[in-house]
ZAZA-310538 format. One line per 8 residues: number of its first residue (from 1); for each residue x, y, z of C-alpha. Coordinates in nm, 2 decimals. Layout:
BEGIN
NUM	X,Y,Z ~ ...
END
This chain:
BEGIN
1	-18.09,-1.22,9.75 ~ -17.75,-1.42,9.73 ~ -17.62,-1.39,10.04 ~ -17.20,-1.43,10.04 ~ -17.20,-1.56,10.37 ~ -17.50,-1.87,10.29 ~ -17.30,-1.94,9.98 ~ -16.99,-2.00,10.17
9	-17.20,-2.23,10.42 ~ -17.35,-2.45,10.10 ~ -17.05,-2.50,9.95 ~ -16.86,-2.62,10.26 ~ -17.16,-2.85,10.32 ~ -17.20,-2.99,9.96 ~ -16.84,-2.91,9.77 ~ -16.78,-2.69,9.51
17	-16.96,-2.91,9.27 ~ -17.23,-2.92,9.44 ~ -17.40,-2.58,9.44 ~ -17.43,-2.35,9.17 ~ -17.55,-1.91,9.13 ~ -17.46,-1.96,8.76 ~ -17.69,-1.82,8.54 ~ -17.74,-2.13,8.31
25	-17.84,-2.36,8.59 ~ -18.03,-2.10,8.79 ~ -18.27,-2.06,8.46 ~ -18.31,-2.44,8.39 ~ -18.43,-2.48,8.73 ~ -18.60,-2.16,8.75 ~ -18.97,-2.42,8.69 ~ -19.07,-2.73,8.57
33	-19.26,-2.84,8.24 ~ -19.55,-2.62,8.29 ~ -19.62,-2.33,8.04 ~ -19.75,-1.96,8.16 ~ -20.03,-1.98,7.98 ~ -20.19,-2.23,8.23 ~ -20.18,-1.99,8.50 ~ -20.44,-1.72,8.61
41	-20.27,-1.38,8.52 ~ -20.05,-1.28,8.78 ~ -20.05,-1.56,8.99 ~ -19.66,-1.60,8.95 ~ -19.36,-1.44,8.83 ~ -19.31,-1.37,8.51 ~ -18.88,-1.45,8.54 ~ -18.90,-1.73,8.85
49	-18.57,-1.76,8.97 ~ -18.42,-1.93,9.26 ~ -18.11,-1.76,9.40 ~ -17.88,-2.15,9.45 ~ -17.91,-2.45,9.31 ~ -17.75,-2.75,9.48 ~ -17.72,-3.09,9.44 ~ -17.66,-3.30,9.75
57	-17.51,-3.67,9.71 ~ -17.61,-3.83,10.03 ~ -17.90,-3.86,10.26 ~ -17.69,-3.68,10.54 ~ -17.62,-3.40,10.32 ~ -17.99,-3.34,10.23 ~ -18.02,-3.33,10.63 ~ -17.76,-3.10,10.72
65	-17.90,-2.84,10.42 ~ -18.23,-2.88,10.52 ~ -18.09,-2.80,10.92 ~ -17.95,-2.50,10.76 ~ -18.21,-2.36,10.55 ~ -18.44,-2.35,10.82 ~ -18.17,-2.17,11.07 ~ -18.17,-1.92,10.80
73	-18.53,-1.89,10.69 ~ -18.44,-2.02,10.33 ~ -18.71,-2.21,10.09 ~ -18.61,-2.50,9.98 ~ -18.74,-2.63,9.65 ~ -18.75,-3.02,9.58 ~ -18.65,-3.14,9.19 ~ -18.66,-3.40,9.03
81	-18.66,-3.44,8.64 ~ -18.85,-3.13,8.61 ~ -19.16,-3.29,8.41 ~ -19.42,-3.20,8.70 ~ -19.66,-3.00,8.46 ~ -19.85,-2.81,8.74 ~ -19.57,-2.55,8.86 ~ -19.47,-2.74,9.17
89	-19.10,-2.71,9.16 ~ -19.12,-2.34,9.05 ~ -18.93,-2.16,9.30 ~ -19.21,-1.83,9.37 ~ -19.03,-1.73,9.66 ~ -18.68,-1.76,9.59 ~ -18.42,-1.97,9.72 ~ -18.28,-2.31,9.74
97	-18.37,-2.56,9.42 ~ -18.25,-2.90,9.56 ~ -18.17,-3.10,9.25 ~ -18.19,-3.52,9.40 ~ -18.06,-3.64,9.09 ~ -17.74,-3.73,9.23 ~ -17.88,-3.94,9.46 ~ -18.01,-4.20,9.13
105	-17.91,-4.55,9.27 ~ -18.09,-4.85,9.28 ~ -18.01,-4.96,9.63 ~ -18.12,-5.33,9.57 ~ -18.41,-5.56,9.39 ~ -18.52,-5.82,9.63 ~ -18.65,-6.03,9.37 ~ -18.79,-6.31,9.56
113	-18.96,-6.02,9.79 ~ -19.07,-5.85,9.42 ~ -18.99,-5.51,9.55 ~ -18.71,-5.26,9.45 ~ -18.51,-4.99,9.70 ~ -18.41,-4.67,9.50 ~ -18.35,-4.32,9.60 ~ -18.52,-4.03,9.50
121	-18.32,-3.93,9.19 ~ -18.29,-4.27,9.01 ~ -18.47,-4.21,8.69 ~ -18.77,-4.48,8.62 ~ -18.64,-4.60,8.31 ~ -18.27,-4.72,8.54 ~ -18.52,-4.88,8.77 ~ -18.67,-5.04,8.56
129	-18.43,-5.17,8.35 ~ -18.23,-5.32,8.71 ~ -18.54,-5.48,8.77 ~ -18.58,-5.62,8.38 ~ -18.24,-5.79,8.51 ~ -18.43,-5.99,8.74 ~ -18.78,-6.08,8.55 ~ -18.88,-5.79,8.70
137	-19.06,-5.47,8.58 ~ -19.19,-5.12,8.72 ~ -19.64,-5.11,8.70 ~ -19.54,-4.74,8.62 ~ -19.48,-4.60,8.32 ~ -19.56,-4.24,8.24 ~ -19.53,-4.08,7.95 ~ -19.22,-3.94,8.10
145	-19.08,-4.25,8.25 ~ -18.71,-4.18,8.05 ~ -18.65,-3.89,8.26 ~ -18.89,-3.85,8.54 ~ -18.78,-3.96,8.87 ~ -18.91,-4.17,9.15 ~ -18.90,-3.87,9.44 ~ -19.09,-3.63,9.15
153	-19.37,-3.91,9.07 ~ -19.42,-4.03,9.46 ~ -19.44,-3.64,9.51 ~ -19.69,-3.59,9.28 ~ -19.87,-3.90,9.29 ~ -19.84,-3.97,8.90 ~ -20.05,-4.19,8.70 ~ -19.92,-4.40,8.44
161	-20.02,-4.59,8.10 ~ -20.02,-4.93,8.31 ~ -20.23,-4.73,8.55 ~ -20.54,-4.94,8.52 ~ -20.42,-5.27,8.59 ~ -20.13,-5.16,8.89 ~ -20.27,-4.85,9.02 ~ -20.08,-4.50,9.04
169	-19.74,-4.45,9.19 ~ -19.85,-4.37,9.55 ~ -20.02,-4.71,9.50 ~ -19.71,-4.88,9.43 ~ -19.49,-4.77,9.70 ~ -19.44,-4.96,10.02 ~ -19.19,-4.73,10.22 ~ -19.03,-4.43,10.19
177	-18.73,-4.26,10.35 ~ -18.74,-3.89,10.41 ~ -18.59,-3.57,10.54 ~ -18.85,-3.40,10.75 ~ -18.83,-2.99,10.75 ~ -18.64,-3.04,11.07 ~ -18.35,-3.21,10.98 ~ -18.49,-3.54,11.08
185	-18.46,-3.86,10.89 ~ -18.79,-4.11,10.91 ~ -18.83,-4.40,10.76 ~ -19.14,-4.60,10.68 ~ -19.17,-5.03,10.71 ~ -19.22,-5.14,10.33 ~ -19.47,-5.42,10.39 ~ -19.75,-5.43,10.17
193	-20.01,-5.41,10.46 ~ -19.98,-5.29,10.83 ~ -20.24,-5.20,11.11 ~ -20.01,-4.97,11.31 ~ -20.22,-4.63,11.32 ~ -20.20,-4.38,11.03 ~ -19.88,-4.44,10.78 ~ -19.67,-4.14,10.74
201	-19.55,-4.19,10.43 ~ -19.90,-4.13,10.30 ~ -19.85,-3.78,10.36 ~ -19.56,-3.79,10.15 ~ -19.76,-3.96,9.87 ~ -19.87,-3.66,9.67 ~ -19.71,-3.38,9.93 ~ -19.53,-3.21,9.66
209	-19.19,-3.17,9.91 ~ -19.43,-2.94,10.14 ~ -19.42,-3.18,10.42 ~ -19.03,-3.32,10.33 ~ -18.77,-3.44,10.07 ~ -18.82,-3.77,9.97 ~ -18.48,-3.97,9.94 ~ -18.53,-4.31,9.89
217	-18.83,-4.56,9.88 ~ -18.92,-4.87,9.84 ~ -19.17,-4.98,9.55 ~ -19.34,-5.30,9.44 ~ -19.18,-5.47,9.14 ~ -19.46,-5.67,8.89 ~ -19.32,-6.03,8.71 ~ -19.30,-5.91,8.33
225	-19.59,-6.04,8.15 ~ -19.63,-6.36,7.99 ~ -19.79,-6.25,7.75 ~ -19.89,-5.90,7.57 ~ -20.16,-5.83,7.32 ~ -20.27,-5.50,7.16 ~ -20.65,-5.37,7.04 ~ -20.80,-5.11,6.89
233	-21.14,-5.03,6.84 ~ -21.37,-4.77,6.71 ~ -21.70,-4.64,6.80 ~ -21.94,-4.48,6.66 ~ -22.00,-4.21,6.92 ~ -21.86,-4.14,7.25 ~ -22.13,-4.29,7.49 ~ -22.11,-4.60,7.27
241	-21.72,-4.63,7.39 ~ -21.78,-4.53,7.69 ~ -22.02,-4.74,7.79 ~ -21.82,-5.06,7.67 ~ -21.55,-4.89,7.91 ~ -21.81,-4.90,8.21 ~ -21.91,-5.26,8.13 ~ -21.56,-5.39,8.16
249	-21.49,-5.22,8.52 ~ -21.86,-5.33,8.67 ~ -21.71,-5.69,8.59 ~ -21.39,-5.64,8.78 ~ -21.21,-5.68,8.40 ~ -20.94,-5.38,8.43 ~ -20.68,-5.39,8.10 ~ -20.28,-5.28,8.20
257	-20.34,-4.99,7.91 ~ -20.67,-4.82,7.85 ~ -20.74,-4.48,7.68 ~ -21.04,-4.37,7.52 ~ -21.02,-4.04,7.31 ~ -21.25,-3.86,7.11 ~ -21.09,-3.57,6.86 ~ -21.29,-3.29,6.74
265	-21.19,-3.10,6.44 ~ -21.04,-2.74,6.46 ~ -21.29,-2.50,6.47 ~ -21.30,-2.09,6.50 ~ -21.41,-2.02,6.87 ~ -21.72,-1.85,6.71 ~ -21.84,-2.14,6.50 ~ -21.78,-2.35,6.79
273	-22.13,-2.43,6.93 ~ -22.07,-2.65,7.21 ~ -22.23,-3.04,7.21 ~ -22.40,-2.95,6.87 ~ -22.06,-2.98,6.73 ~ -21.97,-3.32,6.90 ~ -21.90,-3.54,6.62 ~ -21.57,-3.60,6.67
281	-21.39,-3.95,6.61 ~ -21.35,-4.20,6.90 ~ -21.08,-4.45,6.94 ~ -21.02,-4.68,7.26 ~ -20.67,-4.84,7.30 ~ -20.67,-5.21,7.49 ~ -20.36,-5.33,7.62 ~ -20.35,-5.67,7.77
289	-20.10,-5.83,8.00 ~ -19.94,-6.09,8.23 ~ -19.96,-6.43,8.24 ~ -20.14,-6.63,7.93 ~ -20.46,-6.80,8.04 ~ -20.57,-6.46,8.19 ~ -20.47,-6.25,7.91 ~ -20.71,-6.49,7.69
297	-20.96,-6.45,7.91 ~ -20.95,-6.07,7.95 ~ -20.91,-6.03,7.57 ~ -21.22,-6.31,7.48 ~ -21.43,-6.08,7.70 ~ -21.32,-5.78,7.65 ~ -21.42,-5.74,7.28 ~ -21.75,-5.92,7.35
305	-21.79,-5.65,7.55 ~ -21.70,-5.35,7.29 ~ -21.86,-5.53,6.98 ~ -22.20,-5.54,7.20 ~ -22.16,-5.17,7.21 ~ -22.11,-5.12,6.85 ~ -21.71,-5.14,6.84 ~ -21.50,-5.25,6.55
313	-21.24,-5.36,6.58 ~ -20.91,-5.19,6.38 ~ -20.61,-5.29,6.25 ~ -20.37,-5.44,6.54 ~ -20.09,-5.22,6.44 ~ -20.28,-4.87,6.56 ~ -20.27,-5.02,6.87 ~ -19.91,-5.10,6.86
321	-19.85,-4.78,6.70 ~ -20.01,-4.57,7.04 ~ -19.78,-4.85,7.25 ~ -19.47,-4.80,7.07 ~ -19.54,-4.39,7.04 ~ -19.64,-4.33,7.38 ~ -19.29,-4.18,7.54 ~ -19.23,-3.95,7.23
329	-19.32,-3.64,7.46 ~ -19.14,-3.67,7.71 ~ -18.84,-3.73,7.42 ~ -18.92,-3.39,7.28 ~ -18.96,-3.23,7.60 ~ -18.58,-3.34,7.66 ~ -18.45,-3.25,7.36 ~ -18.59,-2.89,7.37
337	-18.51,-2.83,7.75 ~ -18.15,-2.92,7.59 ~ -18.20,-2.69,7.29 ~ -18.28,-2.42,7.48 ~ -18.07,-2.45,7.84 ~ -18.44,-2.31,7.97 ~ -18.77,-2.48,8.07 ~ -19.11,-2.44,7.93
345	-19.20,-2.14,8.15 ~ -18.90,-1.94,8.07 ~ -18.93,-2.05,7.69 ~ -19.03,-1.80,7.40 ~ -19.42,-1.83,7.33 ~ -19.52,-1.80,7.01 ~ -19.82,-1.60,6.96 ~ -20.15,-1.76,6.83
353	-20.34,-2.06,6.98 ~ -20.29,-2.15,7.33 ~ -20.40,-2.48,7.54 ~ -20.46,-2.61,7.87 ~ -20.57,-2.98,7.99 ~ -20.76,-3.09,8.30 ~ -20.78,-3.45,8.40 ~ -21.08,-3.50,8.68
361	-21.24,-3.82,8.84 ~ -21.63,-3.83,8.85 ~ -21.80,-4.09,8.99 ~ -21.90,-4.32,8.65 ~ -22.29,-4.21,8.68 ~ -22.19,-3.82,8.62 ~ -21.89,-3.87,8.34 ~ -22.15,-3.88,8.00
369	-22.37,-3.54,8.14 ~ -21.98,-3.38,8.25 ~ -21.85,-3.43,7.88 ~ -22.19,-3.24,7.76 ~ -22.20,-2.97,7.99 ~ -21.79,-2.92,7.95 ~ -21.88,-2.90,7.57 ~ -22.11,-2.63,7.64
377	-21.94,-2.45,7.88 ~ -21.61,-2.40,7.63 ~ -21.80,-2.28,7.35 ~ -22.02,-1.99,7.59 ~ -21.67,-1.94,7.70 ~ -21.54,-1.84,7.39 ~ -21.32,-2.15,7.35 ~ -21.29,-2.49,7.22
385	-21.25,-2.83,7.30 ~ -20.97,-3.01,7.11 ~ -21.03,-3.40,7.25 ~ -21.16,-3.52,7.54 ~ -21.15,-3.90,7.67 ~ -21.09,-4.17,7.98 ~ -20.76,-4.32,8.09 ~ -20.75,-4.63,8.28
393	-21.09,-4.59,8.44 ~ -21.41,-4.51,8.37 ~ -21.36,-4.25,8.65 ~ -21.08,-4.04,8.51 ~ -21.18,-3.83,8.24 ~ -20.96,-3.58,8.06 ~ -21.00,-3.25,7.83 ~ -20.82,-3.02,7.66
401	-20.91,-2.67,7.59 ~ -20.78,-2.42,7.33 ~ -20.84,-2.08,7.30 ~ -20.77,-1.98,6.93 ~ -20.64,-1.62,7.00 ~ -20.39,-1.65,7.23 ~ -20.58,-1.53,7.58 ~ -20.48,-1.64,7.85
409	-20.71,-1.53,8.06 ~ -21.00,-1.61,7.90 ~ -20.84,-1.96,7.87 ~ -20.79,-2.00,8.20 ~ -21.16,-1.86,8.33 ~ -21.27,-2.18,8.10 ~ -21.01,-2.40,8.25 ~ -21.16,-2.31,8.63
417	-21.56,-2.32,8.52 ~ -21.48,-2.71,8.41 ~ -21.28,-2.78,8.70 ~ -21.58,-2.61,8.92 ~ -21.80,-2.84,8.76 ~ -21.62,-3.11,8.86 ~ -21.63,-3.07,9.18 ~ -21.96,-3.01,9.20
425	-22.10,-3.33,9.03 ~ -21.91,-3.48,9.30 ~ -21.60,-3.49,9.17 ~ -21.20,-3.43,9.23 ~ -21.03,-3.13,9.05 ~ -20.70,-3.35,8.94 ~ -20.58,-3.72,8.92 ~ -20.27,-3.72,8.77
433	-20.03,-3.43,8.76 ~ -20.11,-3.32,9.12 ~ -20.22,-2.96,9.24 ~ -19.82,-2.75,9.24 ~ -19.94,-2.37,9.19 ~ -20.14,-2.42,8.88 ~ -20.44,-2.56,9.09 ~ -20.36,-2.39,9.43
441	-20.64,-2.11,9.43 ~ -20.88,-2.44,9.41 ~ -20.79,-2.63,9.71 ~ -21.05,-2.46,10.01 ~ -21.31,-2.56,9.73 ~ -21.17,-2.88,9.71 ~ -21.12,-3.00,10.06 ~ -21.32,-2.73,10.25
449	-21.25,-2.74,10.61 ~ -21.02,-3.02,10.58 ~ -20.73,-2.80,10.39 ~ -20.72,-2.60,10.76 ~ -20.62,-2.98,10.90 ~ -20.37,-3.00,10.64 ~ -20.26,-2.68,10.71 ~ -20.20,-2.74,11.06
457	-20.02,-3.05,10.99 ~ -19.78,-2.79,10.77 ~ -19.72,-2.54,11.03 ~ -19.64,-2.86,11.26 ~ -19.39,-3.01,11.07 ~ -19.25,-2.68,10.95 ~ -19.25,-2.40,11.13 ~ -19.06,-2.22,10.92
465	-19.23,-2.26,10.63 ~ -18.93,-2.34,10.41 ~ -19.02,-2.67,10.23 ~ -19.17,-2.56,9.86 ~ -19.36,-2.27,10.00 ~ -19.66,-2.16,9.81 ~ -19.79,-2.47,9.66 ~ -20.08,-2.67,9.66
473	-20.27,-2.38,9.91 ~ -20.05,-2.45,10.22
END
């Protein structure tokens, strides 16, 4: 409920300007980029809305609103570019959506240090491009890198395209600056290594605002590459592929860009029968970079490796193609949150086929029988696998499931029995987008008695329960 009196209080604290019960900005913060569908029935709202949206300028501001929200018991919701995918900045219970993308500069590039301070709402793409400046560059580069920000992927702890050869975005960050749910302002040393007990900004590394808003950090900057070369190879079958992927990480030879995707054809759920029907094309993507003699050597190697395992080789443009292509998304997601003034969740759903995706890490020994048994799985489902495929380890493996008729429940009772198996083989249920709300009902199976640790650390740092409450099982 809109309180006159709170109102009154934001608005002295943060201007006019600065906070907002308008109807147009209360719905295009109302959620992120996920889509309903994804979610089990029921598990949230069907109209999310938040009742303020503000959007504080400095790191004392974000301190004195988060002073006041927990005075008055309000939840506050971090955002960023809104391209989390998992329902993390959906606002279940109300209240305060905290928009950082006001606070977007590039404090400095320390080029001889090759690291990079920016706040929370600088955009990757203005990052990077101050780095460029410099002979500098960003090792991430998600498909959203033209609007997501660096608070939303540190949140999340996001996984890039360059992924494979400069790790996630958690692994590129050396020190963060943050508002704890008190009001107090921590900052972390951004040195590459320490031996100091526990680093706090780990917690804050895939915390998803439930532990504090992020508000500046500092991140590793990577020389731009000598030298760039693109590949594209075909298998014959997916083990084929992915045991040329295997053979390249068990000799320590990790490419910048690697994705390995096989694509079925569109079949009727019912003449869908599972790893009968796997016959789908397979393509991997190389990308090579950095300076020459190692990009030779990486390249030499690495399609010794694939033409031992039945690869050939395609023309160099596909491969250029993926490279040049690989933002588009993200472009379209823009250009329809624009279209619309509404985000995914709040957008009209046409009726007919409906998807989800899940992204796991297996051990490598486990990956070949989880594509079989996923296959399997979908079609006694009821459901279909559209592609399935690796990205930047042999580890990470992706799928993407589609239920032909539109049910959403019977979608997402797939979606879980994969995810379950997963864990199971020894897996993780998510390596990329984070857990938000769409993975929350999986986190006691995921961490088992360690999630009551976490837990406790929650109710230590906030009390009150007011930062992003209802995510990620807290």
């Amino acid at each position: 409920m809109i309180t006159p009196h709170l109102t009154s209080q934001l608005t002295d604290l943060l201007g006019t300007d600065g906070v907002s019960t308008a109807s147009a900005d209360i719905r295009l913060h109302a959620a992120d980029a996920l889509r309903p569908g994804r979610l089990a029935p029921g598990s949230a709202p069907d109209a999310p809305a938040p009742q303020w949206v503000v959007w504080p300028a400095t790191v004392d501001q974000v301190q004195r609103l988060v002073r006041l929200a927990n005075q008055t018991r309000t939840p506050l919701v971090p955002y960023g570019g809104g391209t989390g995918l998992m329902g993390g900045a959906l606002p279940v219970h109300g209240g305060i959506v905290v928009d950082l993308t006001r606070m977007a500069a590039v404090r400095r590039v320390d080029a001889e240090d090759r690291r990079v301070v920016a706040e929370a709402g600088a955009v990757l793409a203005d990052v990077d491009r101050a780095l460029d400046r410099e002979g500098l560059m960003l090792g991430h580069d998600p498909w959203t890198v033209s609007v997501a920000t660096v608070g939303g992927t540190i949140s999340t702890n996001s996984l890039g395209y360059r992924g494979g050869q400069y790790g996630s975005m958690g692994e590129q960050v050396l020190g963060i600056e943050a508002v704890l749910p008190d009001g107090r302002l921590v900052s972390t040393r951004p040195v590459p290594k320490s031996s100091t007990g526990p680093a706090l900004h780990h917690l804050l590394i895939g915390g998803e605002g439930c532990f504090g808003i992020i508000t500046a950090a500092t991140l590793k900057a990577f020389p731009q590459p000598e030298q760039r070369r693109f590949h594209a190879i075909a298998f014959p079958d997916f083990e084929s592929g992915y045991r040329a992927v295997d053979d390249l990480f068990a000799i320590g030879l990790a490419p910048a860009l690697l994705e390995y995707g096989e694509d079925f054809a569109a079949p009727t759920p019912a003449g869908w029968t599972g790893a009968e029907d796997a016959d789908g094309s397979t393509e991997l993507f190389l990308v090579f970079e950095g300076y020459a003699e190692l990009v030779a050597a990486q390249e030499r190697r690495a399609l010794a490796v694939c033409r031992k395992r039945r690869g050939m080789s395609l023309p160099e443009s596909s491969a250029r193609a993926f490279w040049d292509h690989r933002h588009r998304v993200a472009d379209r997601f823009v250009a329809q949150r624009r279209d619309t003034g509404l985000p995914p969740y709040l957008q009209p759903q046409e009726p007919g086929p409906i998807a989800d995706f899940v992204h796991v890490a297996l051990p490598a020994s486990r990956v070949l029988e989880y594509r079989k048994r996923c296959l399997d799985l979908a079609a006694a489902a009821g459901v279909w696998v559209r592609d399935c495929g690796l990205w930047n380890r042999p580890e990470l493996f992706s799928l993407a499931l589609v239920d032909g008729d539109g049910d959403a429940a019977r979608l997402h009772r797939a979606a879980n029995a994969v995810i379950e198996l997963a864990q199971d083989l020894g897996g993780a249920m998510e390596y990329c987008h984070g857990v938000g709300l769409r993975l929350a009902h999986l986190m006691a199976r995921e961490h088992g008695e360690s999630l009551e640790a976490l837990r406790a650390i929650k109710r230590t740092l906030d009390p009150a329960g007011i930062m992003n409450p209802g995510k990620m099982g807290l």
